[in-house]
N, C-alpha and C positions, 0 to 999 in steps of 0.2 A: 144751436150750441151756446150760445151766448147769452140765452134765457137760463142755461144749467149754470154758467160760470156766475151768476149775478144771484146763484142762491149760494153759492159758497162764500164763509166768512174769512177774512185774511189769515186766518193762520193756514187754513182748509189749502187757499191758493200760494202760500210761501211751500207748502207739501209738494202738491203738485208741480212748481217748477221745480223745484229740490230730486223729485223722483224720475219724472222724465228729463233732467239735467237740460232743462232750457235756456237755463241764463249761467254758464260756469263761471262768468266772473264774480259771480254770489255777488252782484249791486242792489238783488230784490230784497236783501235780509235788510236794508234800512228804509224800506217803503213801509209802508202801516195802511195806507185808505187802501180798500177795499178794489176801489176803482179803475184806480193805477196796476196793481195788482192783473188784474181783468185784463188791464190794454196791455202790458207787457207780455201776459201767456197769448194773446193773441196775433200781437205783431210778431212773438217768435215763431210762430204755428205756419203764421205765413212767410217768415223768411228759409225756415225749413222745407215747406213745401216746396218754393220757388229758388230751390238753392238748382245750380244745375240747367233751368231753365234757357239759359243763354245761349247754348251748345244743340239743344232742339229744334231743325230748322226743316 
């Protein structure tokens, strides 16, 4: 999955967290490197995944 995000170019991934409402506090509209961009849709992917996790025993 992370081979597809690193062919998207920043505005491509300002979209995609804008559309699946990954980051509400909108702090991603003043990123720009592509990079950053990549590790934020990621680290949010996984805090969503593991949200709840806690309670699982």
């Amino acid at each position: 999955m992370l081979k597809s995000l690193d062919n998207l170019d920043a505005a491509q991934c300002k979209n995609l967290i804008s559309h699946y409402a990954l980051d509400p506090s909108r702090s991603y509209v003043r990123l720009r490197r592509q990079d950053r961009l990549v590790e934020l849709i990621v680290q949010r992917v996984k805090a969503v995944v593991n949200k709840g996790e806690v309670f699982n025993d």
